[in-house]
Biopython code that builds the backbone (N, CA, C, O; Angstrom):
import numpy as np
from Bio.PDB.StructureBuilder import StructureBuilder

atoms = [
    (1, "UNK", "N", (-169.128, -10.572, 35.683)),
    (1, "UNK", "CA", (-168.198, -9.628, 35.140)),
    (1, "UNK", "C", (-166.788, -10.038, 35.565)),
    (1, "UNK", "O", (-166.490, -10.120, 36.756)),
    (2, "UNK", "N", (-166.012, -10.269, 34.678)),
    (2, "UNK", "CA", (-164.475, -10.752, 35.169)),
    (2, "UNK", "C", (-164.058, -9.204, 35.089)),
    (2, "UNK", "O", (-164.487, -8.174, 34.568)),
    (3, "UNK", "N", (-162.882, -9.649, 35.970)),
    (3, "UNK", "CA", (-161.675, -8.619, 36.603)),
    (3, "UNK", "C", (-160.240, -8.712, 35.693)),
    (3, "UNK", "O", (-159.334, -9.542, 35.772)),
    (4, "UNK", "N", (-160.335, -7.963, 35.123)),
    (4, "UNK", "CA", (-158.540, -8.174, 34.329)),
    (4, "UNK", "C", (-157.921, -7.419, 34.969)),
    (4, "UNK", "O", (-158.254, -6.271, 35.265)),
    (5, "UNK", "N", (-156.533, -8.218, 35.380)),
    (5, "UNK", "CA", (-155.668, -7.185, 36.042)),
    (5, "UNK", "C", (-154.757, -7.204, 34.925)),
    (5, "UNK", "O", (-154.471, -8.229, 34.306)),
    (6, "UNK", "N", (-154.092, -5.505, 34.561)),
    (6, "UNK", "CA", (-153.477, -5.046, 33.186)),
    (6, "UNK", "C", (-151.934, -5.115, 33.430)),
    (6, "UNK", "O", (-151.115, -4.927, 32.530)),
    (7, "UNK", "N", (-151.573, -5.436, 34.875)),
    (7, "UNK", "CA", (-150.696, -4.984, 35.084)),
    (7, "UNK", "C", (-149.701, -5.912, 35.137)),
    (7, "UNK", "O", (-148.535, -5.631, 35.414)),
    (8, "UNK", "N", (-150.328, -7.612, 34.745)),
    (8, "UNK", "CA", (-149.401, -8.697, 35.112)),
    (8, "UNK", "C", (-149.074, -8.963, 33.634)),
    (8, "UNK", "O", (-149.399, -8.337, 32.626)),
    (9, "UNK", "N", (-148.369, -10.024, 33.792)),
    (9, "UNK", "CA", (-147.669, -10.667, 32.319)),
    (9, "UNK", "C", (-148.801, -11.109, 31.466)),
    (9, "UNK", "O", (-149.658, -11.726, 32.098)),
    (10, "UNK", "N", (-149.034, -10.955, 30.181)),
    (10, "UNK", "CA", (-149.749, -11.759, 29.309)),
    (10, "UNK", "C", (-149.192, -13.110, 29.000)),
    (10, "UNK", "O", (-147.976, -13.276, 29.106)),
    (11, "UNK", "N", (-149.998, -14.128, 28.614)),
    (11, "UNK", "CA", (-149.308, -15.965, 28.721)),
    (11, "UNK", "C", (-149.986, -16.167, 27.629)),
    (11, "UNK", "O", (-150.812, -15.328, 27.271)),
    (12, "UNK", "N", (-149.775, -17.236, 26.953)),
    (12, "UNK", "CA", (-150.017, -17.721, 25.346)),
    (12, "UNK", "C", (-149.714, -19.059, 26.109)),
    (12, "UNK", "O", (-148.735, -19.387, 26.780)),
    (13, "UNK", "N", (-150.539, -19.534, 25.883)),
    (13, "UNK", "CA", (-150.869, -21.252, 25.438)),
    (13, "UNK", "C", (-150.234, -21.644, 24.288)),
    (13, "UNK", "O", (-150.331, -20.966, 23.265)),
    (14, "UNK", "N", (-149.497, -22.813, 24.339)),
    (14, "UNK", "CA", (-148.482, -23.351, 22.844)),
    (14, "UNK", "C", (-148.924, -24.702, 23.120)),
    (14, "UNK", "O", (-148.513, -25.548, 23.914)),
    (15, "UNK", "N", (-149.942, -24.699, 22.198)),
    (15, "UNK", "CA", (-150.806, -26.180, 22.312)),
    (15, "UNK", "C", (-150.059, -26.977, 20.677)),
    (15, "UNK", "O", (-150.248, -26.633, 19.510)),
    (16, "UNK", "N", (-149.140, -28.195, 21.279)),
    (16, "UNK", "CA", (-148.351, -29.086, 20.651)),
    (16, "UNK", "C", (-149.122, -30.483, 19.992)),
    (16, "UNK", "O", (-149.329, -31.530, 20.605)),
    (17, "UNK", "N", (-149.430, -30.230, 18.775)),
    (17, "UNK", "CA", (-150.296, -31.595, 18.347)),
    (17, "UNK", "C", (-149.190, -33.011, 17.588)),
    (17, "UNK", "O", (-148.393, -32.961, 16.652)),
    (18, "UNK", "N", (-149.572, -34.074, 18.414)),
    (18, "UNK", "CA", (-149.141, -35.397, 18.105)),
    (18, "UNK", "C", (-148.918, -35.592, 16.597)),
    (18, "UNK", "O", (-149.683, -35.045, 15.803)),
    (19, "UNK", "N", (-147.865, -36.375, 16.163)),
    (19, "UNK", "CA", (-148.132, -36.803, 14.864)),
    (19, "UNK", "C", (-149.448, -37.145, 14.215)),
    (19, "UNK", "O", (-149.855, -36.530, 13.229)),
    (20, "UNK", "N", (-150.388, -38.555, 15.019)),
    (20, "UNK", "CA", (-151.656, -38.491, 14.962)),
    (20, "UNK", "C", (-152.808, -37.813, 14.835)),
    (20, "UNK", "O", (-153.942, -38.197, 14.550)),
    (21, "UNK", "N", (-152.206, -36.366, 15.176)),
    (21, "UNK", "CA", (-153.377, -35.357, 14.969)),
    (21, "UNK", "C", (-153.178, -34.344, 14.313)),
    (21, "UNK", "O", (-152.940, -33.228, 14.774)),
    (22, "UNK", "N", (-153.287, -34.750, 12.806)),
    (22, "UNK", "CA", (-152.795, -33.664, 12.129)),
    (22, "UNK", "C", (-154.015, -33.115, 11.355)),
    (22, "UNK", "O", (-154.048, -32.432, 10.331)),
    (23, "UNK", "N", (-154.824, -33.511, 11.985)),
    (23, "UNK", "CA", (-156.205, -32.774, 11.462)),
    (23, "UNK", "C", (-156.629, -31.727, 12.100)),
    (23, "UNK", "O", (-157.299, -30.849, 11.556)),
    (24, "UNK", "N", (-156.305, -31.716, 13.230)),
    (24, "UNK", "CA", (-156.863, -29.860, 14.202)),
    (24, "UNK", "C", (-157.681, -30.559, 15.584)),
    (24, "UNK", "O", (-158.317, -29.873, 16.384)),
    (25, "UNK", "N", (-157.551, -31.790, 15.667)),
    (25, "UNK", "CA", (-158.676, -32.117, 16.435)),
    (25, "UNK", "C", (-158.581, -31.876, 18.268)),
    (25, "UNK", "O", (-157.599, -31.860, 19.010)),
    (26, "UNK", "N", (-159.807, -31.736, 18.507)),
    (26, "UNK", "CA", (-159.585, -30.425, 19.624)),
    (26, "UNK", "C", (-159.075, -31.210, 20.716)),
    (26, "UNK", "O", (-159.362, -30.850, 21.858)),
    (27, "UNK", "N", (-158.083, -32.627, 20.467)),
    (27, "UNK", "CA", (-157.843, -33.198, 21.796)),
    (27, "UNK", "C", (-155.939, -32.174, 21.807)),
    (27, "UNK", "O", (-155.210, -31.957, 20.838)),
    (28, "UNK", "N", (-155.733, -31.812, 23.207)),
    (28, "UNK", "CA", (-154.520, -31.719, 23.259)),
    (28, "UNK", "C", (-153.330, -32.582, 23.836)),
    (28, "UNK", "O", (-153.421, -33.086, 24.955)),
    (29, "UNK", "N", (-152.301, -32.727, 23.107)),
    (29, "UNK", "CA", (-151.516, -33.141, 24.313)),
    (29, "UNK", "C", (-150.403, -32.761, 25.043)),
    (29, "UNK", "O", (-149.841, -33.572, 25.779)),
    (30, "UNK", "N", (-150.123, -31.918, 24.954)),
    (30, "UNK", "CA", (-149.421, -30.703, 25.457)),
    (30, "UNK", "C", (-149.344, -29.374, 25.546)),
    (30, "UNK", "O", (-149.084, -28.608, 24.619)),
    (31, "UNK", "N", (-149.663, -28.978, 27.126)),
    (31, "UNK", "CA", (-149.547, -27.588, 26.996)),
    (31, "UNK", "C", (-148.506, -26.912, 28.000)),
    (31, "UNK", "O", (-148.211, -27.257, 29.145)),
    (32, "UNK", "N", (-148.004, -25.774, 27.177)),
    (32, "UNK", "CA", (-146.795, -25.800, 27.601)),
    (32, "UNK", "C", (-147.080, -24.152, 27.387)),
    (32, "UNK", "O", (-147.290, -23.633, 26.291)),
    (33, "UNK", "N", (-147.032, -23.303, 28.942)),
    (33, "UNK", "CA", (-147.001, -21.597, 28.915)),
    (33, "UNK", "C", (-146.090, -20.882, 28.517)),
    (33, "UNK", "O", (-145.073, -21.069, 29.183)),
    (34, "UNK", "N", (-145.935, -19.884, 27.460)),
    (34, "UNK", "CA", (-145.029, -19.253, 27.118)),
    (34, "UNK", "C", (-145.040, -17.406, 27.525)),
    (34, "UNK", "O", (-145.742, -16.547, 26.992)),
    (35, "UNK", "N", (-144.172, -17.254, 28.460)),
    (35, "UNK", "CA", (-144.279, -15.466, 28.779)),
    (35, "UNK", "C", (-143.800, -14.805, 27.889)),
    (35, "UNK", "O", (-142.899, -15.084, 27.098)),
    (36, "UNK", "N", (-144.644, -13.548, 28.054)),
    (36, "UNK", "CA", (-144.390, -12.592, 27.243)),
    (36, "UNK", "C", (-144.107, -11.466, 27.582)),
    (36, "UNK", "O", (-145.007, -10.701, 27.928)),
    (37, "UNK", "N", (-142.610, -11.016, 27.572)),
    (37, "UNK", "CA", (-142.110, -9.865, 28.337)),
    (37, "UNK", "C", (-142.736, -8.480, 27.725)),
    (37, "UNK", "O", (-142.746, -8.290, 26.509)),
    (38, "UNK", "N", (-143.163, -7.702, 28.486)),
    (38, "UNK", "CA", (-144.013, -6.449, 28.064)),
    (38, "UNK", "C", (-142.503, -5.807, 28.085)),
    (38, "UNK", "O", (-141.602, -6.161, 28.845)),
    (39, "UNK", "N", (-142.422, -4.747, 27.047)),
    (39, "UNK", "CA", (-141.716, -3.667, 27.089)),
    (39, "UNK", "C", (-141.640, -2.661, 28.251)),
    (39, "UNK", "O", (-142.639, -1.953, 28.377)),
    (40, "UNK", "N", (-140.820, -2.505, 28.961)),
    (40, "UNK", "CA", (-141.342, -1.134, 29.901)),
    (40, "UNK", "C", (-141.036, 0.479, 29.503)),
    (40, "UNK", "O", (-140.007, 1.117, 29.282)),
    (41, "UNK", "N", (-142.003, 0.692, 29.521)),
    (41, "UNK", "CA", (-141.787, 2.253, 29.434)),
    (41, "UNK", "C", (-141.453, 3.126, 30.613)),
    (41, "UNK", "O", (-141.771, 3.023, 31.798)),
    (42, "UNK", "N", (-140.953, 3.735, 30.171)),
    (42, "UNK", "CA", (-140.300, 4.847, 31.405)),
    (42, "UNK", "C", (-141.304, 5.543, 31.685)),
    (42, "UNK", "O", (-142.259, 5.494, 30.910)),
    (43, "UNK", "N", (-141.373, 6.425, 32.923)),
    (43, "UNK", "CA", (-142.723, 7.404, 33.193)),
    (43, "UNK", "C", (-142.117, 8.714, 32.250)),
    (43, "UNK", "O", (-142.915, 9.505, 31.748)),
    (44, "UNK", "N", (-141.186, 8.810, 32.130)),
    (44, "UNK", "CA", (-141.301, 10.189, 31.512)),
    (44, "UNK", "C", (-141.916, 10.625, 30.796)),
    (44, "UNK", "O", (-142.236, 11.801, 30.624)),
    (45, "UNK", "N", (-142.473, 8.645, 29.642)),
    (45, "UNK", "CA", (-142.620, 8.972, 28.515)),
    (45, "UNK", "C", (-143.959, 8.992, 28.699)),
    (45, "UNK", "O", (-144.676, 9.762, 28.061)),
    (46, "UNK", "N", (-144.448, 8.095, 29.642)),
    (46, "UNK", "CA", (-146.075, 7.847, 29.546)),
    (46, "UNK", "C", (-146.840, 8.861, 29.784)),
    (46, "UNK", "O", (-146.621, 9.583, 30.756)),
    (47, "UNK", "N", (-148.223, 9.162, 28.639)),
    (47, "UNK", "CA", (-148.885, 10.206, 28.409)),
    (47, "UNK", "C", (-149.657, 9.813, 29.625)),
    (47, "UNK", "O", (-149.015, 10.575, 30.349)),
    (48, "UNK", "N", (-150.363, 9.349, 30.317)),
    (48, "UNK", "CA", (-150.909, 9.054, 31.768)),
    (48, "UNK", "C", (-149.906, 8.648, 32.662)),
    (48, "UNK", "O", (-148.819, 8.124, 32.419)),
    (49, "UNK", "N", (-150.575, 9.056, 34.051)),
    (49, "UNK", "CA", (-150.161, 8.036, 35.117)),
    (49, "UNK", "C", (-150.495, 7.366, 36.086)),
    (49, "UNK", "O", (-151.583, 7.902, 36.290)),
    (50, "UNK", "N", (-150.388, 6.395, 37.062)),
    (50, "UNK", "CA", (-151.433, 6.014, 38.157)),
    (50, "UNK", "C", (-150.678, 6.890, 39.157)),
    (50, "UNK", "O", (-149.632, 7.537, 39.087)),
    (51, "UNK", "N", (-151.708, 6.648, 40.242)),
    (51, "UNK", "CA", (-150.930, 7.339, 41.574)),
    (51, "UNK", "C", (-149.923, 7.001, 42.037)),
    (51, "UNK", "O", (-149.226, 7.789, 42.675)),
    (52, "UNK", "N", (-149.616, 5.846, 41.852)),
    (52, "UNK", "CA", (-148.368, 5.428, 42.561)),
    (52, "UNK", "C", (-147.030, 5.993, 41.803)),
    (52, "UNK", "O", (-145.975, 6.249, 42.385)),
    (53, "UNK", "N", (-147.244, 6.129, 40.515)),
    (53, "UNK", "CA", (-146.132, 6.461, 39.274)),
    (53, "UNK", "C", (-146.055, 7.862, 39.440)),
    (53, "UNK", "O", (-144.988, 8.476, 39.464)),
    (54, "UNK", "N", (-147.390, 8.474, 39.577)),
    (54, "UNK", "CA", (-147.123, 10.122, 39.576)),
    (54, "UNK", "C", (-146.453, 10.695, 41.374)),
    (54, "UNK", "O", (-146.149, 11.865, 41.605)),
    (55, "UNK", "N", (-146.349, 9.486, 42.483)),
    (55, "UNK", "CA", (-146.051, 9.944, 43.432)),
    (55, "UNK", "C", (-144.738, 10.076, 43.279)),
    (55, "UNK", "O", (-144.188, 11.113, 43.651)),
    (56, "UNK", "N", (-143.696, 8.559, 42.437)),
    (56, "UNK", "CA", (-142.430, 8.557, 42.443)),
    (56, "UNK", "C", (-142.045, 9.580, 41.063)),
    (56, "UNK", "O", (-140.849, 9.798, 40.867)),
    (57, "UNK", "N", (-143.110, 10.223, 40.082)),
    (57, "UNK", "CA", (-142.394, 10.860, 39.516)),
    (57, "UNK", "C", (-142.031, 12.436, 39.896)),
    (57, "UNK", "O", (-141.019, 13.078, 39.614)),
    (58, "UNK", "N", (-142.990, 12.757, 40.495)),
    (58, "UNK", "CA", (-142.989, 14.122, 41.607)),
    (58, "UNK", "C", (-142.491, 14.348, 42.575)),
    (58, "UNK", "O", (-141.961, 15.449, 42.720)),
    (59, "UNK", "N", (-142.473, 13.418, 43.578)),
    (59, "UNK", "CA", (-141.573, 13.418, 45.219)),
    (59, "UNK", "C", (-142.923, 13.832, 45.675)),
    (59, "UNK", "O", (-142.905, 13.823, 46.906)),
    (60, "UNK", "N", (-143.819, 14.108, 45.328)),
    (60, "UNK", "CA", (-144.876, 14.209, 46.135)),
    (60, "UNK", "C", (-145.293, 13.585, 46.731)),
    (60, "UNK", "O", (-145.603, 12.590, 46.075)),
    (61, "UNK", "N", (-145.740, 13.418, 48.415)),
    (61, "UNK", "CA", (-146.407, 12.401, 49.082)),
    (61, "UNK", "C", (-148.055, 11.834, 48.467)),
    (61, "UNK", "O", (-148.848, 12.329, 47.667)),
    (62, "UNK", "N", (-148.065, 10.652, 49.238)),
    (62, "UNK", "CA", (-149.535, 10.383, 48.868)),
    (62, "UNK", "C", (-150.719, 11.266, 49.298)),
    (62, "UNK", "O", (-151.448, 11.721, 48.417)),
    (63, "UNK", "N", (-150.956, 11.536, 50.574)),
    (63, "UNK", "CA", (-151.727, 12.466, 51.076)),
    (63, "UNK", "C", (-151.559, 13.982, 49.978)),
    (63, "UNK", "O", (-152.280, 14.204, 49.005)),
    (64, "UNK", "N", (-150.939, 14.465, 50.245)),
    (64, "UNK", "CA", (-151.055, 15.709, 49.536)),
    (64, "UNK", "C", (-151.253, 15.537, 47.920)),
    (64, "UNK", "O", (-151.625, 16.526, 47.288)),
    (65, "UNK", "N", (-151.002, 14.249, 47.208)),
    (65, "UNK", "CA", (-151.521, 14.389, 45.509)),
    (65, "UNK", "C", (-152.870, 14.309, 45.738)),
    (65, "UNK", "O", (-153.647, 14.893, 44.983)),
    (66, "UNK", "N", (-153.363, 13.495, 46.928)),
    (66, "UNK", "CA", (-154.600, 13.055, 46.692)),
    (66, "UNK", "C", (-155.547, 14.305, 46.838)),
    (66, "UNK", "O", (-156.430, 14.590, 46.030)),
    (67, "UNK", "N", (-155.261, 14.965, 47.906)),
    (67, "UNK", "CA", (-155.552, 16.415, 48.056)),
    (67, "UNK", "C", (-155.744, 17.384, 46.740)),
    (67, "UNK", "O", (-156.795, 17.937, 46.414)),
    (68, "UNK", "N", (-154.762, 17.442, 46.213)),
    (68, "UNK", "CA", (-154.576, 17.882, 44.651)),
    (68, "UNK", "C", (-155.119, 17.653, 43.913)),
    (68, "UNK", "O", (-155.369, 18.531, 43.087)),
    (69, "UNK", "N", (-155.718, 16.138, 43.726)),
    (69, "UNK", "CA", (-156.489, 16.033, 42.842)),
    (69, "UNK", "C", (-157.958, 16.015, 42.487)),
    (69, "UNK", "O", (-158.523, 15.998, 41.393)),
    (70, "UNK", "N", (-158.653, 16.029, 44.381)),
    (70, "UNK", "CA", (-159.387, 16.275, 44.198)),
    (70, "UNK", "C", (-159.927, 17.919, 44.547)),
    (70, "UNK", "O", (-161.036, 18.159, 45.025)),
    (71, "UNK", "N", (-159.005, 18.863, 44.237)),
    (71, "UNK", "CA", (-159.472, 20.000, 43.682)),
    (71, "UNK", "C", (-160.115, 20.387, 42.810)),
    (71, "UNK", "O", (-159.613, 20.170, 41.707)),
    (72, "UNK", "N", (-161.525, 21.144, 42.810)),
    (72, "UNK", "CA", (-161.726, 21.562, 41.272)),
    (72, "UNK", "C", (-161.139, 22.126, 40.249)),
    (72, "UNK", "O", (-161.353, 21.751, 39.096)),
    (73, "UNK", "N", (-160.344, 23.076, 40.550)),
    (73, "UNK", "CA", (-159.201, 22.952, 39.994)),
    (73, "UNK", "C", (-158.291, 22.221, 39.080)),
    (73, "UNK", "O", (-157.664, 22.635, 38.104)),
    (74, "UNK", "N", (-158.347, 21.224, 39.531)),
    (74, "UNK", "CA", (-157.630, 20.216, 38.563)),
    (74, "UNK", "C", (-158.032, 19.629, 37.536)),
    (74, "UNK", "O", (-158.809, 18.680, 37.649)),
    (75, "UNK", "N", (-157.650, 20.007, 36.467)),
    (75, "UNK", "CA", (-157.992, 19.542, 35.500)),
    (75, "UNK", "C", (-157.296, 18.549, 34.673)),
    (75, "UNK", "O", (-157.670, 18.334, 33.520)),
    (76, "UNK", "N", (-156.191, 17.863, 35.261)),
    (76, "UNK", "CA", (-155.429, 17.113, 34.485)),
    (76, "UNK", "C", (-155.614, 15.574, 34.999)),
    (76, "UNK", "O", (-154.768, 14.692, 34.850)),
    (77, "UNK", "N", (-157.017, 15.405, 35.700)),
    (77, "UNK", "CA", (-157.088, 14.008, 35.830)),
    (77, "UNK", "C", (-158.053, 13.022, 34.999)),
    (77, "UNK", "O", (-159.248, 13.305, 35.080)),
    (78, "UNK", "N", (-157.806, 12.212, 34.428)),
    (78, "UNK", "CA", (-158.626, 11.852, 34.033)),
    (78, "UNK", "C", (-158.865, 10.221, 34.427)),
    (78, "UNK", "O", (-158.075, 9.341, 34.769)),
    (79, "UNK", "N", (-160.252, 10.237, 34.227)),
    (79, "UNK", "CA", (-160.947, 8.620, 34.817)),
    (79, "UNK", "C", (-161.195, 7.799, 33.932)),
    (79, "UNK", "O", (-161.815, 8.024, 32.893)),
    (80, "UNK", "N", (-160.594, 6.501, 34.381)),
    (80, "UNK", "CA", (-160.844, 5.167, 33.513)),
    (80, "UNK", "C", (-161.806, 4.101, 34.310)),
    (80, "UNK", "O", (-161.483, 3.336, 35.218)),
    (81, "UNK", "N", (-163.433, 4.339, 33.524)),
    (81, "UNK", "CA", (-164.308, 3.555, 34.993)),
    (81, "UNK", "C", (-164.013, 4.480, 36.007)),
    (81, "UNK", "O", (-163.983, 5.686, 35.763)),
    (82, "UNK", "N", (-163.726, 3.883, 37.464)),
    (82, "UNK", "CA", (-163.707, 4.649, 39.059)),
    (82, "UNK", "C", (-161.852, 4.626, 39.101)),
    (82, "UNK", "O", (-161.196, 4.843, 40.120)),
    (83, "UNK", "N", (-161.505, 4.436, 38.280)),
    (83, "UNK", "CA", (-159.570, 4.473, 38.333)),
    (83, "UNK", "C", (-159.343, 5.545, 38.295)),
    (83, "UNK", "O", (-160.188, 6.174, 37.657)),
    (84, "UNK", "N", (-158.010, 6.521, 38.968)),
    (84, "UNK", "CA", (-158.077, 7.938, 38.689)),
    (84, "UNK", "C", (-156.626, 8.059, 37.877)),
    (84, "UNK", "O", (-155.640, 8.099, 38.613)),
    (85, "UNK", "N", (-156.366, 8.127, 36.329)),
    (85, "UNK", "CA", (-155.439, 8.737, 35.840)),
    (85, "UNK", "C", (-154.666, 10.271, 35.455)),
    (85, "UNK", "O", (-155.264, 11.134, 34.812)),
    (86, "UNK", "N", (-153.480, 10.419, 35.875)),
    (86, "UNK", "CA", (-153.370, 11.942, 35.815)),
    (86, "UNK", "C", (-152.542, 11.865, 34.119)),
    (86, "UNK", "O", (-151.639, 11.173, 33.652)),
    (87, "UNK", "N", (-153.277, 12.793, 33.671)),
    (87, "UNK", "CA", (-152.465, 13.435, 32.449)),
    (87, "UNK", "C", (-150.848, 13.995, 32.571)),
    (87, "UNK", "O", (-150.708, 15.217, 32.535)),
    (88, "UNK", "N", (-149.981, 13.391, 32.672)),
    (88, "UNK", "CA", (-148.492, 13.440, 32.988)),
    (88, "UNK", "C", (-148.100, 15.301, 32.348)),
    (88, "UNK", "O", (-147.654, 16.162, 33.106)),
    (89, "UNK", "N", (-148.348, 15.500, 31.130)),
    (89, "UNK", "CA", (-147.885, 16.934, 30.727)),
    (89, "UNK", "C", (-149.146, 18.043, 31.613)),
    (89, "UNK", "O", (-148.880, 18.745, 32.589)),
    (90, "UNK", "N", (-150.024, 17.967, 31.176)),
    (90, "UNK", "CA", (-150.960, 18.789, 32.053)),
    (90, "UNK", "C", (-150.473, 18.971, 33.425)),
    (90, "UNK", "O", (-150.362, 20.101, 33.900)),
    (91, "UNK", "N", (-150.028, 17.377, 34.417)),
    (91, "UNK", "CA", (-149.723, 17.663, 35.718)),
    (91, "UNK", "C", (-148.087, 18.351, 35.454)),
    (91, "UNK", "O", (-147.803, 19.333, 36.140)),
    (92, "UNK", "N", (-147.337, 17.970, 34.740)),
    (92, "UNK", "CA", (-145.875, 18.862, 34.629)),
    (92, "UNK", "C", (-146.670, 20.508, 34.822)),
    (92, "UNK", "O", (-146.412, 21.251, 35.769)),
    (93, "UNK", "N", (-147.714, 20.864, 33.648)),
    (93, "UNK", "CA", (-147.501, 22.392, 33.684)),
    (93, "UNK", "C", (-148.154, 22.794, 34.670)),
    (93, "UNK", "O", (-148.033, 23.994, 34.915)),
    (94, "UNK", "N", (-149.053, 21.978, 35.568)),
    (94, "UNK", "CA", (-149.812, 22.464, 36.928)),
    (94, "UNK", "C", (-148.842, 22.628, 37.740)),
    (94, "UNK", "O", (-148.889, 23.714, 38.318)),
    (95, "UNK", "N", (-147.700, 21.759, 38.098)),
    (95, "UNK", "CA", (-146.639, 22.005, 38.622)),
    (95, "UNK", "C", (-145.623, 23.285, 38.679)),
    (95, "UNK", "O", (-145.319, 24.005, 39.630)),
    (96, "UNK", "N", (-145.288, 23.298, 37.568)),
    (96, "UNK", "CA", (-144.999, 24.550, 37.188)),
    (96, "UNK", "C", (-145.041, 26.113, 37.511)),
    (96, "UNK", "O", (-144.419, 27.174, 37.553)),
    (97, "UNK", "N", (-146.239, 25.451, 37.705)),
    (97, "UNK", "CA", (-147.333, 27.037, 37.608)),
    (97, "UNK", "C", (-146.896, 27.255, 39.605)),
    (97, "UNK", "O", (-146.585, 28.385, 39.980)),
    (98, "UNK", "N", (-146.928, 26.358, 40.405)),
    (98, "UNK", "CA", (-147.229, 26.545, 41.328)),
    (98, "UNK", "C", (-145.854, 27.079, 42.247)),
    (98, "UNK", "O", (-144.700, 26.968, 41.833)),
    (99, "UNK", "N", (-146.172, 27.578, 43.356)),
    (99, "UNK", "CA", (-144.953, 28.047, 44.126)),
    (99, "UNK", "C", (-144.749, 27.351, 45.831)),
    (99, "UNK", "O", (-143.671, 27.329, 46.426)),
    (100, "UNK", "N", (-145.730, 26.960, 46.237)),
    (100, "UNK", "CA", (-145.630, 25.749, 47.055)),
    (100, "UNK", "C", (-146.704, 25.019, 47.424)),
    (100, "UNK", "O", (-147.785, 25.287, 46.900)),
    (101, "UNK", "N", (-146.635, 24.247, 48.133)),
    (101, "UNK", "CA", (-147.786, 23.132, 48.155)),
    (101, "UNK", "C", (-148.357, 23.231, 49.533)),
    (101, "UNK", "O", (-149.280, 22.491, 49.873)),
]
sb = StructureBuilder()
sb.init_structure("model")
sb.init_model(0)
sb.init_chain("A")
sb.init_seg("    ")
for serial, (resi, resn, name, xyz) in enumerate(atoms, 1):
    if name == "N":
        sb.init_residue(resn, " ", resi, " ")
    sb.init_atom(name, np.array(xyz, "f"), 0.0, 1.0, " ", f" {name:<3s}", serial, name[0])
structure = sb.get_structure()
C-alpha cells in the first residue's frame, strides 16, 4: 500500500524526444521536472480543516481542541480513513454557541 502525502508539490515529468525518435519509442532522452504551484487557499474559505489549521484559525490551543473534539457532542468532525477533519462552518457555529472553554 503506498503512502501519498497530499500536502507536497505535484511534479510532471517533460519527457523530450530526439529528432530520431519521432515515433513514440519508449527510449528517453531527457528528463527534465517541472513544478506545479498549487493555488493556496485561505482557511477562511476551506469547507474542512486539519488540526493544525483549525488551531491557527481559532487561537485555540492544541490540548483543549483535542479535548473538544473528542466530545460526543461534537458533531462537526469529520474522518478521512483515521485523519480527523473539522467541518470549518459547523465548528464557527459550535463556537458561537459557547461562552467559555
Amino acid at each position: 500500500m503506498r503512502n501519498y502525502d497530499l500536502e507536497s508539490e505535484p511534479k510532471i515529468i517533460l519527457i523530450i524526444l530526439s529528432e530520431g525518435n519521432k515515433c513514440g519509442n519508449s527510449q528517453m532522452d531527457n528528463e527534465k521536472p517541472i513544478n506545479i504551484k498549487k493555488k493556496e487557499i485561505p482557511i477562511w474559505e476551506k469547507k474542512y480543516l486539519t488540526i493544525p489549521e483549525a488551531i491557527k484559525y481559532s487561537n485555540i490551543g492544541d490540548n483543549n481542541l483535542k479535548i473538544m473534539l473528542n466530545k460526543p457532542e461534537c458533531d462537526f468532525v469529520v474522518y478521512l480513513g483515521n485523519r480527523k477533519l473539522i467541518n470549518r462552518q459547523g465548528f464557527e457555529e459550535y463556537l458561537n454557541t459557547l461562552h467559555s472553554l
